[in-house]
N, C-alpha and C positions, 0 to 999 in steps of 0.2 A: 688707743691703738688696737688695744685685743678685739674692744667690740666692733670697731670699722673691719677689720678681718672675719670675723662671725658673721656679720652681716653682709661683706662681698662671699662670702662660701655660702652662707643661704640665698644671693639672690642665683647664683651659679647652680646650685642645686634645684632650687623654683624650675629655672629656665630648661634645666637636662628633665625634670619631670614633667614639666610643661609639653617641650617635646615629645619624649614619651608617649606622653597621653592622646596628643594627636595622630600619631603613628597609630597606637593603637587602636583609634577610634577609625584612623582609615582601615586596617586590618579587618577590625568588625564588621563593618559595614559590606567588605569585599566577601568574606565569609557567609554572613548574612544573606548576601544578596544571592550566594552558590548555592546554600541550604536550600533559598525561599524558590531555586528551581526545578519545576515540572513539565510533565507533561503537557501542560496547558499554556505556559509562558517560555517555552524553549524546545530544543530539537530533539529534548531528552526522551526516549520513547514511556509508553505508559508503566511497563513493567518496571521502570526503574522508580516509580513513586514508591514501589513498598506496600505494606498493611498498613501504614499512616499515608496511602494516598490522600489527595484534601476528595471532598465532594467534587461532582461531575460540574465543571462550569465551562457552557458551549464560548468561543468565542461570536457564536453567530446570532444577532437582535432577535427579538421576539418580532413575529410578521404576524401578520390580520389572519393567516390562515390556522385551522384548528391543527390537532397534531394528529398523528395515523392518517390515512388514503384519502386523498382527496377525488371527489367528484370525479366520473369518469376517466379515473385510473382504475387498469383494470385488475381485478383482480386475480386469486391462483388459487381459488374455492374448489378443492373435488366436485367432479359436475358428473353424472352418468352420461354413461357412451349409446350409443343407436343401437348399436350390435356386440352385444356382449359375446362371450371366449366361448360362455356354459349357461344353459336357461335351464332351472327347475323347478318345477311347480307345486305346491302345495296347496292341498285341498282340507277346506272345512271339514272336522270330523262330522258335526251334527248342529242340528236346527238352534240357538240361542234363545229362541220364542218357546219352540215347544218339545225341543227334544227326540225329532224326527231324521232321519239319516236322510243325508245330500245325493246320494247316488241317481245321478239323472236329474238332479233339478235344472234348471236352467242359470244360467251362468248371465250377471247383471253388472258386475264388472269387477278388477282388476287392478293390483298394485304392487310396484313396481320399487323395491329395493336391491341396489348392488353393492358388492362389497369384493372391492380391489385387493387384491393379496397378491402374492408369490408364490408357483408351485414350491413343492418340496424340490431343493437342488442336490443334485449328487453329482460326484465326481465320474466321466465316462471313462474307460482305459481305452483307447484304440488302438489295437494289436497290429502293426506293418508286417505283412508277411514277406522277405525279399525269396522268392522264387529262385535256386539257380539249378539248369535244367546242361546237359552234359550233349556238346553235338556231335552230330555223325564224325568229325575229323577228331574229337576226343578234347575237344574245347571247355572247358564249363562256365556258362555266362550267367551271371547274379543280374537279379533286376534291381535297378536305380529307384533308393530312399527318393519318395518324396522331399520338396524343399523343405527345409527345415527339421525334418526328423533325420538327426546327428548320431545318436546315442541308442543305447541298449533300452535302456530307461530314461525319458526327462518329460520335464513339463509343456503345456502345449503356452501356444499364444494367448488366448485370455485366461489362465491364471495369470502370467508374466503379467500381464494388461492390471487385471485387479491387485496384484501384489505392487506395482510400481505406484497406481493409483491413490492405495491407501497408507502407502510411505511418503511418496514424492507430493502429492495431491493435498492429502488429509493428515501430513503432519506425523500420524501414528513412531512410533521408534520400530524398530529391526524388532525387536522383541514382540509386541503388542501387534504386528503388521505377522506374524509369522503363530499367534494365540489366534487372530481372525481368520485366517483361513485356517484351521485345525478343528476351530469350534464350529466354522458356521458350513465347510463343506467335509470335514473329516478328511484335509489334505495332511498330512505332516508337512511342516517347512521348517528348516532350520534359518537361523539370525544370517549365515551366511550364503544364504542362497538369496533373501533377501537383496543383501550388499552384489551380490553378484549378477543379479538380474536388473537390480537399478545402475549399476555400471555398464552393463550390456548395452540396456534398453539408452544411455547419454550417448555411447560411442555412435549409434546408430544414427542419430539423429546430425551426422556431420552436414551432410546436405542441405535436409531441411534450416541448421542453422544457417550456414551461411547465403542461403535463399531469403531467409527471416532478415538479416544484416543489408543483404543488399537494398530489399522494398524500405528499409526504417533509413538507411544511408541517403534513397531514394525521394523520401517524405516533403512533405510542405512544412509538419511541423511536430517534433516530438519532447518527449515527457520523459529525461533524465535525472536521475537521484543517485546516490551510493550510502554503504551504511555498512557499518561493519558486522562481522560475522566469525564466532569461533567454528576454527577446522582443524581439528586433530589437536586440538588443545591453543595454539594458536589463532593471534588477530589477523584476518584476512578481510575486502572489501570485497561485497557484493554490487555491482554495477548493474541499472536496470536502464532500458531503454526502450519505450513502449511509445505504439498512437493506438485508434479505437482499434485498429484489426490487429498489429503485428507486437510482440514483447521479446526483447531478447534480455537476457539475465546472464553476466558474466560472473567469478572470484577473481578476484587478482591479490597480490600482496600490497600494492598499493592503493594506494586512495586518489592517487590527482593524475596527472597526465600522461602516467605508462600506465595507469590502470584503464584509464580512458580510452588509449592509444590501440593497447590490447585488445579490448572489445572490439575495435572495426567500426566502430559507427563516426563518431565522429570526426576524424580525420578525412572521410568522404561526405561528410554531411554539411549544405549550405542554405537548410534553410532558418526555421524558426526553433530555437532549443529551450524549450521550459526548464526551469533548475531555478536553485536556490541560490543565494549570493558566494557562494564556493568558486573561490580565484581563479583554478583550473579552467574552468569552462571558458574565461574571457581569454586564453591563449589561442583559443582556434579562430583566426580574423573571419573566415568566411560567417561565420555564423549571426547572425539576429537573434539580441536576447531576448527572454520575457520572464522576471523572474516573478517568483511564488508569492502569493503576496498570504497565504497559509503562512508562512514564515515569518513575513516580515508583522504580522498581525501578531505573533507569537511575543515576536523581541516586542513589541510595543506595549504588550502586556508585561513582560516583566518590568520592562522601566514602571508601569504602573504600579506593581507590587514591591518593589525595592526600592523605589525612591518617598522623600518624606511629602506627606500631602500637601499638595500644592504649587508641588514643582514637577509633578507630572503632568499636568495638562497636555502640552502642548503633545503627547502620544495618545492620550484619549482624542484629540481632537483629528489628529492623521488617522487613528485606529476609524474613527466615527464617518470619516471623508473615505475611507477604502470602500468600508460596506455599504455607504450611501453610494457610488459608482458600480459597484458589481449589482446593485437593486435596478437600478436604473438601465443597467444591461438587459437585464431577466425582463425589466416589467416590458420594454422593448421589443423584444424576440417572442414575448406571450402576443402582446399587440399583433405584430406583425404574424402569427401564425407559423411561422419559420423560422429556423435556423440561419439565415442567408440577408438580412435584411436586418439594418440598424438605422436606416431611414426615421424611422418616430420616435427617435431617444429626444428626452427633455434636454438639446442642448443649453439655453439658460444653468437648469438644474447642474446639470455634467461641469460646466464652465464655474460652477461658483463653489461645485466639489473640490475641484480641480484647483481653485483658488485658497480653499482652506487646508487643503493638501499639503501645499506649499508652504503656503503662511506658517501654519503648525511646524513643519519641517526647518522654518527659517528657526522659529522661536526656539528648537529645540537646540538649533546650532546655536545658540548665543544663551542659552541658560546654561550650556557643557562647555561653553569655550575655553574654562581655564584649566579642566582637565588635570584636578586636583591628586586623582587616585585611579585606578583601573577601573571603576565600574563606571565613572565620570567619562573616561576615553571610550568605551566602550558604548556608550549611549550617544557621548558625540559621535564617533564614529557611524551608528546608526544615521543620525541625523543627516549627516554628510550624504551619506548613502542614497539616501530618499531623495535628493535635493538632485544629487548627481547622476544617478538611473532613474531619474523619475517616469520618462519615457519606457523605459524598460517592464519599469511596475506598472504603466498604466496602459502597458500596449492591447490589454484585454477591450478597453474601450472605443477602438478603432480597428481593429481585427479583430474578426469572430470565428478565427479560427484559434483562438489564442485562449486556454481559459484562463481563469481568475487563480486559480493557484493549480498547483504541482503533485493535488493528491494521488493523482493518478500514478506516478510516478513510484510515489512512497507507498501506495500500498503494493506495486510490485517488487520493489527493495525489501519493503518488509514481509510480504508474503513468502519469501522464499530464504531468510534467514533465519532458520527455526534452529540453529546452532547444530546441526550434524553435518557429518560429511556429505560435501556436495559435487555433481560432476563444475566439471569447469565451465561451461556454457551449456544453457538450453537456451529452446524459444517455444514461441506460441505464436 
């Protein structure tokens, strides 16, 4: 009797270890798979890889072309100009042959180096004098400050210009933006004149932004992203909204549909919205999506990093079926010479991409169907995705207004979230 009890409390404890261990094997694996992500297999930006970033690996195939300038692109080589600023001439001292002086010889030709620079710059002071002159009835009238000169003493408009420039522009900090002009024109600037001149220089710009909101509200088709941003120590969302001409760039405390709402754009906007698989964006009915396929190329890669070999394929093969359509796009619009014209795509080719697209995306839904653990749901979820907006992913291949992914988008999210305070909206 003792050992049939010994042996029911060993197989009882088998079984709680057993468990156990499977738990903890899905733990790892879920772990694992957060570690093994980058920049290059998720939306993680590059900064957050660390000094153990991996090596640079493109998601994009090696193509038949070399790498650097291709043929008849032009180049941005220093070229001399017709008519230089200043011509000076220098003269032979004496003969090389015999040691006889040049004065008067006859002159047989001529060579011609320039060398571009920047005068010396200095700061101008330009004194306003207001004149007030006393009339005959015992009146005294002051004459009227030009526009903008307010003050005893301030700065003019292009330093404001170069100080906003190399804060707002060029990243520089309040500090380092206020070191460059001191050193390079002998202005003093304090860190708060800085903050105070780039707040100025946002307020102003009320107009032009909501002119910038109307034309993008206005559009056929633009290029929405968000990402977040610390302000004043705090997570805030930076919301960008760009096509080729117009960019508007919001903050808001949100991320999803007040922050959206906020900006202006899309609540009046019905045409084409590029953006990533972010839920928000499928709230506004009017719109037509076209999502990033940068993105979804990304998630496909990690299932390829995180899963065990052999049961990733079926994302290698949707990864492989994207860039074989977006190739087929390009080698078309080369064909054709223009922009405007998808008349000569290999429909065959497009139709059998488009078939392994698919197929891949089915196999992925039925290798994740049982959705054992989080990274399992998360990969089917993908799959679903792909199968369910497939249209949406491949809207680039029937409109060519539409591109192939959303980078344009994300470099203006990220171009302007360099972590300092920012005004609430600009544009471009």
């Amino acid at each position: 009797m003792e050992l049939r009890e010994r042996l029911a409390l060993r197989d009882e404890r088998i079984e709680s270890l057993s468990a156990e261990l499977s738990a903890a094997r899905v733990r790892i694996a879920e772990l694992e798979a957060r570690l093994g992500q980058t920049s290059k297999n998720s939306s993680k930006p590059p900064s957050s890889d660390g000094l153990a970033k991996p090596a640079p690996k493109s998601l994009r195939q090696r193509g038949a072309r070399k790498l650097g300038g291709q043929a008849g692109h032009p180049g941005s080589t220093l070229a001399p100009v017709a008519v230089p600023d200043e011509v000076i001439e220098h003269e032979p001292g004496c003969c090389r042959g015999c040691g006889e002086g040049l004065g008067g010889a006859v002159e047989v030709g001529r060579e011609r180096r320039q060398v571009f620079d920047i005068p010396p710059i200095s700061v101008r002071v330009i004194e306003h004098q207001l004149v007030k002159r006393r009339c005959a009835c015992g009146t005294a009238t002051s004459a009227e400050a030009p526009e903008g000169v307010t003050a005893t003493v301030q700065y003019g408009p292009r330093i404001t210009a170069i100080i906003v420039y190399l804060y707002v522009g060029q990243f520089l900090s309040k500090k380092r933006t206020a070191a460059a002009l001191a050193e390079l024109f002998g202005t003093p600037v304090s860190e708060g004149t800085v903050a105070t001149m780039t707040t100025r220089a946002a307020r102003g710009l009320g107009g032009f932004v909501e002119w910038v909101r109307a034309n993008l509200a206005a559009a056929e088709v633009v290029n929405l992203d968000e990402t977040g941003l610390r302000v004043e120590g705090r997570l805030r969302w930076v919301h960008s909204a760009s096509t080729g001409l117009y960019s508007l760039i919001t903050v808001h405390d949100r991320r999803g549909t007040k922050g959206m709402d906020a900006a202006g754009v899309l609540p009046e906007f019905a045409g084409v919205a590029v953006h990533d698989a972010w839920a928000p964006y499928d709230t506004y009915p009017a719109l037509t999506h076209a999502l990033c396929n940068a993105h979804v190329l990304r998630e496909l890669q990690a299932v390829t990093d995180t899963t065990p070999q052999g049961q990733w394929c079926w994302a290698r093969q949707t990864a492989d079926a994207l860039r074989e359509m977006n190739q087929l796009v390009k080698d078309a619009l080369a064909a054709s010479g223009n922009h405007d014209d998808l008349d000569g795509i290999d429909a065959a080719a497009l139709t059998a991409a488009i078939h392994r697209y698919h197929s891949a995306a089915l196999l992925g839904v039925e290798a994740t169907h049982t959705r054992t653990n989080k990274l399992m749901a998360k990969q089917h979820a993908l799959a679903r995705r792909l199968i369910d907006r497939q249209d949406d992913y491949l809207r680039f291949t029937v409109d060519l207004r539409v591109p192939f992914d959303n980078n344009a988008a994300e470099r203006e999210s990220g171009w302007s979230s360099c972590g300092r305070r920012s005004p609430d909206a600009y544009g471009r």
